[in-house]
Every structure is written in structure tokens, then in C-alpha cells.
N, C-alpha and C positions, 0 to 999 in steps of 0.2 A: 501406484503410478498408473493413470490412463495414459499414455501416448496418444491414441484415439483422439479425446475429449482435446486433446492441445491441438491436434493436428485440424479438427473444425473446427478451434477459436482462431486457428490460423486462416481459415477462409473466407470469415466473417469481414475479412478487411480492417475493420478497425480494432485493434487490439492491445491485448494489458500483458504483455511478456516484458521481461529481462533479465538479465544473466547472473550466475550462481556458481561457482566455486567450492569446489571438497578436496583439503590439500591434508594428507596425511603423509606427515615425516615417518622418517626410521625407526622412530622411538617412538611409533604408536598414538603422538600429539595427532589429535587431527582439528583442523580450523574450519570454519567455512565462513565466505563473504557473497557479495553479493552488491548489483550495482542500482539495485531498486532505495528509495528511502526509508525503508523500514525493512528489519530484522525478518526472514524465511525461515521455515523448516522444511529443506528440504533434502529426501532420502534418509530422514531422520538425522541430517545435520544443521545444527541452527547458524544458516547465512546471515551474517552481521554487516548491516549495512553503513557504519561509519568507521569501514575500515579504509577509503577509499581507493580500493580496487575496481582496475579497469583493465581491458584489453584491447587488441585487437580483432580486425574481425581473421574469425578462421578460417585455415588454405588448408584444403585435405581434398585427395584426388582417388581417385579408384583405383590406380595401381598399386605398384611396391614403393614408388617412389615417399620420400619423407615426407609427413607432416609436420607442419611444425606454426606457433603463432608466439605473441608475447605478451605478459600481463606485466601491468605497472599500479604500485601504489605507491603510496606516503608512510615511512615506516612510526609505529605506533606502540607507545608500550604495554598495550593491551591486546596484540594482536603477533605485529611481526616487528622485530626490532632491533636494530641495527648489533646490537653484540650476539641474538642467535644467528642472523646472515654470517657476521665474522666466525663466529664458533662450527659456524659448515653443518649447523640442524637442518637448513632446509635444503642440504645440498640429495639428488636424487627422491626428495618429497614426487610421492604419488599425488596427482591432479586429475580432477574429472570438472568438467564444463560441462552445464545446464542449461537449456534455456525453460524458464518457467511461466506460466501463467500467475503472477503476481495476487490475481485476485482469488485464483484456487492451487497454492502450492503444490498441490500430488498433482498437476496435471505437469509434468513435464517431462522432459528428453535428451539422454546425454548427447551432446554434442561432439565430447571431445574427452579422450583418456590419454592420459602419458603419464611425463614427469618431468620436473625442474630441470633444465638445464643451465648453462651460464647465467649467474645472478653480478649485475653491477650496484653499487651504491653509489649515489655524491647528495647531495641538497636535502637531506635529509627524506629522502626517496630510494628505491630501490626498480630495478626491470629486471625482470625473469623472463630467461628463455623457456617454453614450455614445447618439450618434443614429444609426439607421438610415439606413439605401441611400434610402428613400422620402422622407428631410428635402432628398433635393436637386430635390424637386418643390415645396419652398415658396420656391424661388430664382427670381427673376427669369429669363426666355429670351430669347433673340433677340439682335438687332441697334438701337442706340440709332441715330437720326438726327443726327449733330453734325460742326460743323463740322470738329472736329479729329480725331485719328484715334484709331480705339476700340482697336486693338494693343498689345499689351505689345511693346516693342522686343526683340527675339529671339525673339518669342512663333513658329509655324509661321503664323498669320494676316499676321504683318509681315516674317519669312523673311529679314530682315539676320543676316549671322552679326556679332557680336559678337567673336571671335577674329581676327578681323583687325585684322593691326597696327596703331595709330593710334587705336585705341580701346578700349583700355585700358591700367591700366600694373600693374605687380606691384611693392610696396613693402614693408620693412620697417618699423612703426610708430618714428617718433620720439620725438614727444611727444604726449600725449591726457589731454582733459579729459574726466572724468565718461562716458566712454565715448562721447562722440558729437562732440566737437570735436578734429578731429588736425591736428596742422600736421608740413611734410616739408621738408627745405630745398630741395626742387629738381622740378621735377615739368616739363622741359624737354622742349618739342616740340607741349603741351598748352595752348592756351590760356586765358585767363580764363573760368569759367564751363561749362566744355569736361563737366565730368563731373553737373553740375547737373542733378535729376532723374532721374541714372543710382544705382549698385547699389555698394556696399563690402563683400564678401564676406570675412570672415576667412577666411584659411587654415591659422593657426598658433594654439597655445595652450590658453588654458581655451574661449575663446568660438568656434573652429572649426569652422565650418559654418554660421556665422551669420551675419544678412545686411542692414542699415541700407539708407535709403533718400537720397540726399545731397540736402541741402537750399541748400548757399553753398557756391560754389567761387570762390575768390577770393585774389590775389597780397596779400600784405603783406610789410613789411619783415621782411627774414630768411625768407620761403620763403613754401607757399603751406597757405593752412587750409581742408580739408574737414572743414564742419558735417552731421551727418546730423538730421534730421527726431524721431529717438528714439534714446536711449542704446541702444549691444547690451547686450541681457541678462545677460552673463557680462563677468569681467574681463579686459582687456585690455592690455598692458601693452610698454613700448620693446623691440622686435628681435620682434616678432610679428607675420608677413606676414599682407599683406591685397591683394587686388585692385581694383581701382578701376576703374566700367565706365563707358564716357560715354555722357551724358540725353541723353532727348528730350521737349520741351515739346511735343511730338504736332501743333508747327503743319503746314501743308504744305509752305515754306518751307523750314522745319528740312530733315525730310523729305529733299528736293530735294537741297538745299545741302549737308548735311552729310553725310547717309549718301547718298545719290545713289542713293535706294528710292523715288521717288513713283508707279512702276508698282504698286507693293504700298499704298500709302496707302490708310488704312480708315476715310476721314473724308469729308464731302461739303461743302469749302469752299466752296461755291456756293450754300447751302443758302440761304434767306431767315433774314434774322433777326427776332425781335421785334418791332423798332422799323419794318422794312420792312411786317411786316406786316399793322401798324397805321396803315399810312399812309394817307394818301388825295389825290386829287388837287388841285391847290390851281391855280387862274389866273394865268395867263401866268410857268407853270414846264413846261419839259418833261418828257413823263414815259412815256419811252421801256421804262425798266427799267435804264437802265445803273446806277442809284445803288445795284440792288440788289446788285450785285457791288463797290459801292467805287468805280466811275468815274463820270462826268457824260455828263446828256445831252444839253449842248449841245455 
């Protein structure tokens, strides 16, 4: 990349620039477009130019304040297409804005980094919001105070590995309602409830790469049914693997018992609650502090 070289074709007054696109999803897809009539390579991604993607022009300022602009296209089934919008692939897609010199591609200069925000569809079109690097200084920081633990299970803060045996299992789908209730005839070794608030990651199919949150894990007659919280966004359908990971209700307890991590727990079950610390002293109760923890003080 010259910068340089684009920056005097820029002062030549008359000039051969326009805009470029590099949108890379969750899942490692990365696309790139472009509003020139012919196909770029640029930063070694090939911008394709009958995607028809457009934008706005960009607002970014020199403070903390947000950046933010919008890109609009025509959804394409070679490109972006209206069932991955539904299925939430491009939801969080990293985006970088270019503006290029058309006639020498390496000569150009990002304009703009973020990522997708708010995507609409109707007319067979879609608008994406596209926020700056600076939108993740309107996000909450820090550390919450709570009882239970603030960790994602597998997250590097709770540092359980998850691939070990016993907690998880790899299946191929049998039967599935509406995309979010599956039943398996056999799910042996695992007990009731075992995957509850754990993760069903498709492996197989249309909806591959996608990821529900399990909401009932529960035996019935003829095998057992995993309910997830929301339909996956794409179809899914008998002989299309999926993984099944086991929950954690974030107690300490859990924790302890089941994954055998309470050295890593990132919760302060000790903490006072509420109702403790409205309380007040009352005659002839004792009032040591043991009730604060759940025990008595007599």
C-alpha cells in the first residue's frame, strides 16, 4: 500500500478513486465489494463490483464521540443473501472502508473500521448500520459485583476447557421442531438437565456455524428433548450433526460439583444480599452476621 502515491493522485484534481469494502463475519467468511465497475484486489481481498454496494458518505470526528455511517445494497445469492441476514451471519461482521485509486489498486487508504450494526431488509435489499472502533466506548466496563459467577464457561476468565470428555456429545439431528426443539433417542452417560444453559452448535447443513442457547434438557418417553431459548436462523433438518455442550447456571456449587473450577469462579457468593442489607437489629435475636452467609447465630 502507497498512502503517499494516493494522497498526489489526490491533488492532481482530476481523478480515478472509489470505494471498497472488506467485511469479514464471525465465521471467518470474508467478502469484499466495491462501487467501481470492475472487480479490485484490494489489501488482498478481491472487491466485487456487481454486488451493488453503496454507501454513505462518512461522519467521523476527532473526539470520543461515535462514528458511525450506512451501507446499502441489493441482496445477491452470490454475495449476501437474504436467509444469511435472517440466520444473524452478518450480525457483528468486522468492516473496513477504502478509498482506492481504481487505476493502481495498492494505492490506497482505509477510511473507516468498525462493524455491522442494525441490518434491515424489505424489497429485496438490505441497509446496514456500520459503527466505528469508538461505539465500544458507549459499552458498559468493568467488573459487576454478584453473587454468581460473571464468566462465560470456556470464556479465558473461567479457563474450563469444554473438549473434555463428559461434556459434550456430537449428534446427528433426528427429529426437530421449528428449529429449536430436537429430540434424540439416546443421549447415555448424560444426565437430566446436564446440557441446560450450555451451547448446540450446528456442524452440518444449511445452518452450519450456528449456535442456540439450550433452554430444557429433559428425558421423555422415547429419548431425550433439547429445547433452545430461539429457533436457529437457517434450516435444519434429520442427519445434520450438531454438538451439544453442557450449562452452567454460574452457581458456586455448579462450579465446584460439576466442573471441579471453583479456583477460577468469578462470582462473590458471599456477597450481602438485599434483604441483609436492610436489615436491622431486632431484641433478643442474635446478630452475629452468620445469617448473612445462610447459617444461624445461635
Amino acid at each position: 500500500m502507497t498512502k503517499e502515491a494516493l494522497l498526489s493522485h489526490l491533488e492532481i484534481g482530476t481523478t480515478t478513486v472509489c470505494r471498497a469494502w472488506a467485511l469479514r463475519r464471525r465465521d471467518g467468511v470474508t467478502l469484499g465489494f466495491t462501487d467501481h465497475d470492475r472487480d479490485l484486489v484490494v489489501d488482498g481481498v478481491t472487491c466485487r463490483a456487481d454486488s451493488g454496494m453503496t454507501a454513505r458518505s462518512l461522519h467521523q470526528t476527532t473526539g470520543l464521540s461515535v462514528d458511525n455511517t450506512e451501507a446499502f445494497g441489493a441482496l445477491s445469492a452470490a454475495a449476501i443473501t437474504e436467509a444469511d441476514l435472517a440466520a444473524g451471519r452478518f450480525d457483528g461482521a468486522e468492516v473496513r472502508v477504502y478509498l482506492v485509486n481504481w487505476q493502481s489498486p495498492e494505492d490506497h487508504v482505509e477510511q473507516f473500521r468498525g462493524r455491522l450494526g442494525e441490518i434491515t431488509r424489505s424489497a429485496g435489499s438490505f441497509k446496514a448500520e456500520l459503527r466505528g472502533i469508538s461505539d465500544q466506548l458507549n459499552r458498559p466496563q468493568g467488573t459487576a459485583y454478584t453473587s454468581r459467577c460473571s464468566a462465560v464457561l470456556g470464556d479465558r476468565r473461567c479457563r474450563f476447557d469444554l473438549a473434555l470428555p463428559g461434556y459434550f456429545v456430537t449428534r446427528a439431528v433426528e427429529a426437530v421442531e421449528d428449529g429449536r426443539v430436537f429430540r434424540f433417542p439416546d443421549l447415555s452417560g448424560f444426565g437430566e438437565h446436564w446440557f441446560e444453559d450450555g451451547r448446540l452448535e450446528v456442524q452440518s447443513g444449511a445452518a452450519a456455524g450456528l449456535v442456540g442457547v439450550v433452554k430444557i434438557d429433559r428425558n421423555e418417553e422415547g429419548g431425550r428433548r433439547i429445547e433452545l431459548w430461539q429457533s436457529i436462523g437457517a434450516p435444519i433438518v434429520a442427519g445434520d450433526s450438531v454438538r451439544i455442550l453442557a450449562g452452567c447456571d454460574k452457581r458456586p456449587s455448579t462450579c465446584r460439583l460439576k466442573f471441579a473450577n471453583f479456583l477460577n469462579y468469578r462470582g462473590f457468593p458471599h456477597i450481602p444480599g438485599e434483604d441483609w442489607l436492610a436489615s436491622y437489629p431486632v431484641p433478643d435475636r442474635p446478630n452475629g452476621g452468620a445469617r448473612r452467609v445462610g447459617g444461624s447465630d445461635e
